[in-house]
C-alpha positions in Angstrom: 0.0 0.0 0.0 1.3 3.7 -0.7 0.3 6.7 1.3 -2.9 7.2 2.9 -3.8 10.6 4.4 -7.3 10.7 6.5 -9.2 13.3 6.9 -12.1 13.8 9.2 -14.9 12.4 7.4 -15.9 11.6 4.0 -15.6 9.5 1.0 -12.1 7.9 0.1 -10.3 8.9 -3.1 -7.9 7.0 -4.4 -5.1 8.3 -6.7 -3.4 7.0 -9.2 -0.3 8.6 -8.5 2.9 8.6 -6.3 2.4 10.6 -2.8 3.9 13.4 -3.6 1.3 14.5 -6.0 -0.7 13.4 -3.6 0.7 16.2 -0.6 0.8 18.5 -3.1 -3.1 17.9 -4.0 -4.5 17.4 -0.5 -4.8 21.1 0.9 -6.3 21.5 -1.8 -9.5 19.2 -1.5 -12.5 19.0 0.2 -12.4 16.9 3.5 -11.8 13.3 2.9 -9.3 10.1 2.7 -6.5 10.3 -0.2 -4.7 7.0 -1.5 -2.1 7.4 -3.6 -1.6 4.0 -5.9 1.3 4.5 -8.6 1.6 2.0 -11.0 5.2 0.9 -11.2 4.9 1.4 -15.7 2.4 3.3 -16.9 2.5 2.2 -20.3 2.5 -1.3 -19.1 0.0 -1.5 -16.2 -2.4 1.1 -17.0 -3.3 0.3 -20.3 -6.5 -2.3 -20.7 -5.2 -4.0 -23.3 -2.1 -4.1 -25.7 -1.5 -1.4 -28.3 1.0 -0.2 -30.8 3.5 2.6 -29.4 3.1 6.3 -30.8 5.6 6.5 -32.7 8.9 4.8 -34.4 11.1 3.3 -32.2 8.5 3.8 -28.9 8.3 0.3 -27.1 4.3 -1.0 -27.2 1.6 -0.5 -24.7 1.9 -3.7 -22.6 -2.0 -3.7 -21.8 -2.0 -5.2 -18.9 -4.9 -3.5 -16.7 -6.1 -6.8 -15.1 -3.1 -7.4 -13.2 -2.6 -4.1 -11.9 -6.5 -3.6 -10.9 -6.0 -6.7 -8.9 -3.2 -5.0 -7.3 -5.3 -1.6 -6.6 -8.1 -3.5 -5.3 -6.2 -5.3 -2.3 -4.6 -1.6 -1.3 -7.6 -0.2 -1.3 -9.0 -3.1 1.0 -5.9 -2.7 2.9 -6.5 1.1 3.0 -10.2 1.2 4.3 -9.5 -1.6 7.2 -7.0 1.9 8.8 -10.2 4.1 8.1 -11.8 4.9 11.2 -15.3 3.9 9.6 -15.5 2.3 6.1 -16.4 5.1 3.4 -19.3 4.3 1.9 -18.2 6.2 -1.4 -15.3 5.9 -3.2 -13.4 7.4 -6.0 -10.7 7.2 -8.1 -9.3 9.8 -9.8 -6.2 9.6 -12.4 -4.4 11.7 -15.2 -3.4 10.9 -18.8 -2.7 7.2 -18.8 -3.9 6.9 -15.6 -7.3 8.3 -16.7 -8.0 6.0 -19.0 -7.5 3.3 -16.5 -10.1 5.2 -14.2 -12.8 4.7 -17.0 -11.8 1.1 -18.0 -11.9 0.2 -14.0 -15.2 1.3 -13.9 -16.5 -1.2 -16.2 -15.0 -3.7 -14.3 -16.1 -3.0 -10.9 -18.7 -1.3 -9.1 -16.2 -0.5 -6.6 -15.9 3.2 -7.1 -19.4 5.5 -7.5 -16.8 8.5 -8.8 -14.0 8.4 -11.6 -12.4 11.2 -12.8 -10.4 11.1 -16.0 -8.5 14.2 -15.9 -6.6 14.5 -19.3 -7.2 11.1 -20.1 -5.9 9.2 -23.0 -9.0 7.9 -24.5 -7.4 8.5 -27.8 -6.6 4.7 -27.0 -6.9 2.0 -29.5 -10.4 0.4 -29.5 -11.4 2.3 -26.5 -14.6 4.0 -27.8 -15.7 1.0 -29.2 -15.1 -1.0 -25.9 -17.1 1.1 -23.7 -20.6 0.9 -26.5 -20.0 -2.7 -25.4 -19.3 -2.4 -21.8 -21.1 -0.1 -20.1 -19.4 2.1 -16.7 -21.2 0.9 -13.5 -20.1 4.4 -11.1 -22.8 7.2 -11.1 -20.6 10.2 -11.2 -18.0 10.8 -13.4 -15.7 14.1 -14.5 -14.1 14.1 -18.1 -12.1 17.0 -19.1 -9.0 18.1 -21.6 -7.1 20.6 -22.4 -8.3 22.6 -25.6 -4.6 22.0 -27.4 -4.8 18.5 -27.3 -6.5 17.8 -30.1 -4.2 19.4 -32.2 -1.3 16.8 -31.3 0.5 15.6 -34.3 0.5 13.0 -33.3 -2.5 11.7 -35.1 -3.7 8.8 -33.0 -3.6 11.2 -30.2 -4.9 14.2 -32.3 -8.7 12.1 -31.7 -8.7 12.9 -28.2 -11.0 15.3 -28.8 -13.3 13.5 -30.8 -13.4 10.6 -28.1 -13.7 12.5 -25.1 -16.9 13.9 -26.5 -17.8 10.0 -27.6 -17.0 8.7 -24.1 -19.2 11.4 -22.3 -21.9 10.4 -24.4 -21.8 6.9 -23.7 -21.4 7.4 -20.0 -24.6 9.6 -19.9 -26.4 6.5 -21.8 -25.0 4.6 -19.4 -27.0 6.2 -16.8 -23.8 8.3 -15.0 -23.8 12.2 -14.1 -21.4 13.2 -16.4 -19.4 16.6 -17.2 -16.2 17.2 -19.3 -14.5 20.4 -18.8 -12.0 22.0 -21.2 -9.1 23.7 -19.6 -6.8 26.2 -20.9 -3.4 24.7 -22.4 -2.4 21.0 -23.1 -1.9 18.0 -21.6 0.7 19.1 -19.4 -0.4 22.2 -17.6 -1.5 22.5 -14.0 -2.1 18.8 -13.7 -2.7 19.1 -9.7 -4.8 22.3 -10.6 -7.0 20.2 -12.9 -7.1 17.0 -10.6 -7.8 19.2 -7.5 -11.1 20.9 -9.8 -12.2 17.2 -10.6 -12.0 16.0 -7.1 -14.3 18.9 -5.9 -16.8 18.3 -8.3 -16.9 14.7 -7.7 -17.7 15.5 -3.9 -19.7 17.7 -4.7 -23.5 18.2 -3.8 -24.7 13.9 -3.9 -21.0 13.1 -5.0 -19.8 14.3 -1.5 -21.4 11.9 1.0 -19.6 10.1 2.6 
């Protein structure tokens, strides 16, 4: 297990990150429990299945998601039994990669009533087409980008745009509350600013019982 911070009361989140985006992010969230899950390869553990690598000479997306959602799912057991009260929501929240693996979890487990897939790559190979045939079992779920990534050369990841819109539109079918927010910049600006803003709207109004 990697770090858990407790708050006083409230649903736990967990992140899928290392703890020190996890101190930074913290102060500034509403009350509530923070784990902080890295995967150990992100191209390897958080990808649901394999894929091509973007470009010439980029090793291949290992896909293997099963593994490392096995591996979440006993931290987070591990995490709740030092809670002083089991949370009876829980969220998970990750960022590029990781926020594809957010989405994908959700259609695997009813586990976590809030994602959040906060620059997510759901440019990913086969992943619009997955979720038509898999629908996401959480209720609540945050989607956003920033407005310069669809114009990536790169050309696989140049349909973010395109399948972020897709994705929110198949989560609403799905029966989920579901926003996505476009944020100044690309992919790379104010991550912990753009996590921090999908956290609070996940607890936010029925999202933030705990």
């Amino acid at each position: 297990m990697n770090g858990l911070y407790i708050g006083k009361s409230g649903p736990l989140l967990v992140l899928l990150d290392d703890t020190e985006t996890a101190e930074k992010l913290l102060p500034l969230l509403p009350d509530c429990s923070l784990l902080a899950f890295p995967a150990p390869d992100w191209d390897r553990d958080l990808t649901p299945w394999p894929a091509p690598g973007l470009g010439k000479g980029r090793e291949s997306f290992g896909g293997e998601g099963e593994a490392f959602l096995r591996a979440l799912t006993a931290a987070v057991k591990e995490a709740e039994a030092a809670l002083p009260s089991p949370p009876r929501i829980k969220g998970l929240l990750g960022y590029s990669l990781a926020g594809l693996f957010a989405l994908w979890a959700g259609t695997r487990t009813a586990d976590y009533a809030l994602l959040a897939s906060v620059s997510g790559s759901l440019w990913y190979d086969g992943w619009c087409e997955y979720l038509a045939e898999h629908p996401c079992r959480a209720g609540r779920v945050y989607l956003s980008l920033g407005e310069k990534e669809p114009k990536a050369r790169n050309p696989r990841m140049g349909r973010v745009g395109a399948c972020a819109e897709r994705t929110a539109e198949l989560l609403r079918v799905s029966g989920a509350e579901t926003v996505l927010e476009w944020n100044p910049g690309g992919h790379f600006n104010d991550p912990e600013g753009r996590t921090a803003r999908a956290a609070a709207w996940l607890l936010g109004e029925s999202g933030g019982e705990a």
